[in-house]
Every structure is written in C-alpha cells, then in structure tokens.
N, C-alpha and C positions, 0 to 999 in steps of 0.2 A: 299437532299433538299439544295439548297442554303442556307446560312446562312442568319438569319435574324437579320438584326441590328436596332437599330433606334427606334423611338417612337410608341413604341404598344398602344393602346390606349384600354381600357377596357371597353369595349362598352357598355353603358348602353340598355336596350331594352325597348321603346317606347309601352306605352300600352293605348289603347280607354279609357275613361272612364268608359265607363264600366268594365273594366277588363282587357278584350281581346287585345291579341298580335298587336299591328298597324304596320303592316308589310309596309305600303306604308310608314310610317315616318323611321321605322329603313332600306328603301332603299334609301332615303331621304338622311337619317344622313350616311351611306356608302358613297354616292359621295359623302357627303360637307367632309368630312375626306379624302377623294382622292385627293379633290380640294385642298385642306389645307395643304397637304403633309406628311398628316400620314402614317408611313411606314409598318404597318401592323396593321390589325383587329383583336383584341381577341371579340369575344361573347359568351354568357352564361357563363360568369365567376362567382364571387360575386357581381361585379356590374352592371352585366347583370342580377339580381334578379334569379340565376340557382334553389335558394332554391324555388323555389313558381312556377315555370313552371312544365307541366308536363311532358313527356316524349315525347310526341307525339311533344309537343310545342318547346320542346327543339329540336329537330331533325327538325324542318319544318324553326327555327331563323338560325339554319346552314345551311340550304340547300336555303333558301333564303340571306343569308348571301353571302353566293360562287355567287350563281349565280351573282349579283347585282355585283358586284366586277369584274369583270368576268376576271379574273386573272391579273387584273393592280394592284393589291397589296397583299399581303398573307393574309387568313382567319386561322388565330389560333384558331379552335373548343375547345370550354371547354367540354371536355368528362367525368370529374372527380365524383367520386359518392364514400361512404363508402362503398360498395360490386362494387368486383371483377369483378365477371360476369355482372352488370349495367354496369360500367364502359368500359369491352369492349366491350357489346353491343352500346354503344354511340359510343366509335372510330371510329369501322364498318362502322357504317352510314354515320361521318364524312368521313371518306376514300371512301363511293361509291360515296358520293355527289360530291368530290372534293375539300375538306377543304386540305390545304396546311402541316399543321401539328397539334397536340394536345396538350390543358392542359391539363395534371391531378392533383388534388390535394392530399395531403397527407390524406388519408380518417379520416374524419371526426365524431366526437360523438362516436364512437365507438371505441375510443382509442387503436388503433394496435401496437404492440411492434415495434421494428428496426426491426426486422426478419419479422415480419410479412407485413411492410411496403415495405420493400427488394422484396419480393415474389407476393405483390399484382403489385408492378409496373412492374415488371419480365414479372409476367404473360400477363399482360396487351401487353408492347411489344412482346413477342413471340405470341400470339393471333394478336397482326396488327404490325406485324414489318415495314410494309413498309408508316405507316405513322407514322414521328417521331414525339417523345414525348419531352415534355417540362415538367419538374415536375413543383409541385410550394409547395414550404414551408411555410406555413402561420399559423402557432402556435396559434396566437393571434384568431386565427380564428375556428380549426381545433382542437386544444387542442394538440393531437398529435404531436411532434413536428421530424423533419428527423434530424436526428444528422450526424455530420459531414463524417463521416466513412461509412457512409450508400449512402451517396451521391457520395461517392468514389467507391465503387461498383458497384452502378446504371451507374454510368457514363462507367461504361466497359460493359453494355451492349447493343448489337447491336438493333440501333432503338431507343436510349434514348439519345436526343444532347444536352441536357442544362437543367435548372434551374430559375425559378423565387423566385428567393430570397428577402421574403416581409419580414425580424424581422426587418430589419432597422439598423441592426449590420456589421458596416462596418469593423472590426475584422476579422468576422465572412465569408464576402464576399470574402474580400482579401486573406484567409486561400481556401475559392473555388479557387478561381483563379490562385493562384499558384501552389496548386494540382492536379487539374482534367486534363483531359487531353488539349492537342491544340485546337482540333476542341470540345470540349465544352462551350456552352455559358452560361455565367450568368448574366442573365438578373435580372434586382431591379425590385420590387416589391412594393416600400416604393418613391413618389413622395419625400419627403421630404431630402430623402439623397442618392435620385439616382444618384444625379450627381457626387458624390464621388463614390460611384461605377463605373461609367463607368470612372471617370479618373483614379481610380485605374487598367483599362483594361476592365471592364462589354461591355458585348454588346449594352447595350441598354435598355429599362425604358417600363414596362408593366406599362399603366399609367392611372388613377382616373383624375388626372388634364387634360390631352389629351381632355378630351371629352368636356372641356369647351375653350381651348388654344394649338388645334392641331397644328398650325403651328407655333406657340412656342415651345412645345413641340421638337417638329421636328427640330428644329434652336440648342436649347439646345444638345439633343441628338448626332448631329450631330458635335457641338462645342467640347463636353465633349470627344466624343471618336476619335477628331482629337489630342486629349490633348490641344484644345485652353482654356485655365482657365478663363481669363480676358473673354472672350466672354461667355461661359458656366455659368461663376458665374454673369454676367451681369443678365443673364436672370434669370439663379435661384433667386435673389434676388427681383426680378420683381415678380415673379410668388410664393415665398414664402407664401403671404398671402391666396391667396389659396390654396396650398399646405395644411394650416395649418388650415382653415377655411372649408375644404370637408369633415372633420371628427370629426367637433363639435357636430355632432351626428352620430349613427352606416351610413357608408356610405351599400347602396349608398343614404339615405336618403338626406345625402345635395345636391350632385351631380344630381339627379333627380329634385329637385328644380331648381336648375342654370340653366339646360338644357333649362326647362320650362321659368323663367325669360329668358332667352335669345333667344326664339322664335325659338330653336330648333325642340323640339319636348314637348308632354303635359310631365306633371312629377305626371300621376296616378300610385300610389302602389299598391301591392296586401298586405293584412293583413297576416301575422305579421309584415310588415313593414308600418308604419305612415307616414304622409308627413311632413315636418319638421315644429318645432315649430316654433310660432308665435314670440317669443324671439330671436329666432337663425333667424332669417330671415335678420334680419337688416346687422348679422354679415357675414353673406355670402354674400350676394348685397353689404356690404364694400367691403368687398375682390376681387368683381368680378370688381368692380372702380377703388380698388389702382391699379390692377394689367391691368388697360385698356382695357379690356374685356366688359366695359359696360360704356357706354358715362355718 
C-alpha cells in the first residue's frame, strides 16, 4: 500500500429519518470530501455510528463507500469488532470490495489483556494479510487500553503499517515514533492535539473536525508534516473552537448536528445515540462562526 498521509476524515454515515442508511447522501458527502481535498475516507468508524449498524449495513457503507470514490482517494474500512472471528470476517469483505486498507480497534467491553490484544490483531492479519491494517487505540472508548510494548510487536507484523493514536498524549505519540519502525505510521486520532503529532513526525490526523472543515483539515495536515508551524498553528488556532466544541457531548453526537446545520447531510440518530441538546446547540453553531464554517 502506498503510504497514507494527510487528513483522514472519519466519516460520519447519513441516515433517512427513518433510520435507514442514505446511501445517495453518504455518496454525496464522498465527492464533496474529494472536492475539498480530503486525502483519505475512514467509514464505520465511531463516528460512522459502527456501534448501531448491523453487519449487513456495515458491509453494503464499504462497498458503497469504494465504489463512489472509485480509487481517487483511499477508503480506510472500519472492520474492528470485540471477537476475532467478526472482525475478520469484516476485512474480508472489505478486501473483496476493494477498500484500500483497515481500522481495527482495540476490542472493546470485553476487556482483553496485552497478550490477548497481541493475538487478536495477529490473527486478524495472518487471516487478510494482504489488506493492511491500521490499529486504533482509543482507551477512552474501548476501556482496553494497547500499551506501548504491545504496539512494538504489532508493528513487526507483516500486514500491520501503522496506528491511530486517539489518548491525546503527545508523550506517549512521540515514544511511537521513535520506536516503531520507518515504514510505520502514526497517525492522531485526538483533533485537538494532532497537530503536535504530526510536527513531531505523525503522518497525518484521522479526523472528527474533517467532516465539517475538510479543506482545512487538508491545509493543516499538510502544513504540519512539511514542518510549517507558523502555517499549521495558523489554522489549528482557527479550527480550535471546534476542535473543542464536537465533543461537548459523546461525539458523534455534536458532529451529526453540524453536518445537518450545514446542509450536508440530515443528522438522524439511531437510539442509543440522541441528537444534541437543545443547550449545546448554540455552542456548536458558535463554533462552527468563529472558525468560518458558517456565515
């Protein structure tokens, strides 16, 4: 796989009001992201609502996903699931479809030791070696959390090229970075402090803000890993307020909203997610003002 740099954008997934998948708006929202200069598509992530799709749904947003793209930018499949065997049966599909590479996440609610996180991702590649994987570490999320030494592992094996590193510990990023290997990337996960990851070396920003400020996104991204600071912090300072305002409630619950204020696409939920309060509303529509996003 060519290496993927640059602003991933974590794709939220467009549903009817009634519920159901709106596949014409999430092929919609693909080219305005093409258009905008988003350098790769993540879907059915977490703010692709992966928890509340069902399997079927989740297999037909990737295979629609590729298609609509149709190789003018990389499609990152979220395959990730708490068992093993779900998880590589999502790959699979992702890899016949022609999704470009895969998330997995650290499996979730089921609390798996290092060894056993070790062995699920193992497995995972040796079962679809030839579509590479991108972990993703998200604690805050997962419970779980991949400790550092474990990441050092994964990363020697074949079929596993990088990291989405969302705690938001730039410590912690920087310690990837100078251990793993060359062709390892690690990518942020954390809008808020991505941009210190990538000038510390990160590839590049798997992004929550992207879906409201793709070619920002893309401007930044692109700033931070030439090492232009003065440009790079230009904009993170611009886009801060959003940054900071997508997760005044569990996202993707603000982010769905925006979309919708901004005439993207609707921002219907499926239960257990709500649509954002009536209180936080003001403070997201600020954010999406100061940061120019909304006349």
């Amino acid at each position: 796989m060519t290496p993927i740099t640059g602003s991933i954008v974590a794709l939220v997934t467009p549903f009817h009001p009634d519920g159901s998948v709106d596949y014409p708006a999430l092929r919609k929202l693909i080219d305005w992201h093409i258009a905008e200069g988003t350098d790769c598509i993540g879907v059915v992530g977490t703010t692709g609502e992966s928890p509340t799709v069902n399997v079927d749904e989740h297999c037909e947003i990737i295979r629609v996903s590729v298609e609509q793209a149709k190789g003018r930018v990389p499609i990152m499949a979220g395959c990730g699931a708490n068992s093993t065997a779900e998880a590589i049966e999502l790959a699979r599909f992702a890899k016949k479809v022609g999704a470009d590479c895969q998330l997995q996440v650290v499996p979730y609610y089921n609390r798996p030791t290092q060894e056993g996180q070790y062995q699920h991702f193992r497995s995972i590649a040796e079962a679809v070696g030839d579509l590479p994987m991108v972990l993703y570490n998200v604690p805050g999320r997962s419970v779980a959390d991949m400790f550092h030494d474990t990441v050092l592992r994964l990363a020697q094996v074949p079929g596993i090229v990088g990291i989405k590193e969302a705690t938001g510990n730039i410590e912690r990023a920087q310690w990837l970075i100078k251990e793993t290997p060359a062709d390892f990337a690690v990518y942020s996960g954390d809008d808020a402090t991505a941009v210190a990851l990538m000038l510390c070396g990160g590839q590049g920003n798997v992004s929550v803000t992207a879906n409201v400020a793709p070619r920002l996104m893309h401007e930044l991204c692109v700033a931070a890993i030439a090492g232009d600071r003065a440009r790079a912090m230009q904009i993170q300072l611009q886009l801060l307020p959003v940054h900071k305002h997508l997760f005044v409630e569990a996202n993707p619950i603000p982010v769905k909203w925006a979309v919708e204020r901004m005439g993207l696409c609707g921002g219907t939920m499926r239960l257990p997610m709500t649509p954002l309060s009536a209180s936080a509303q003001p403070v997201v529509e600020q954010a999406l003002r100061d940061a120019g996003l909304l006349a």
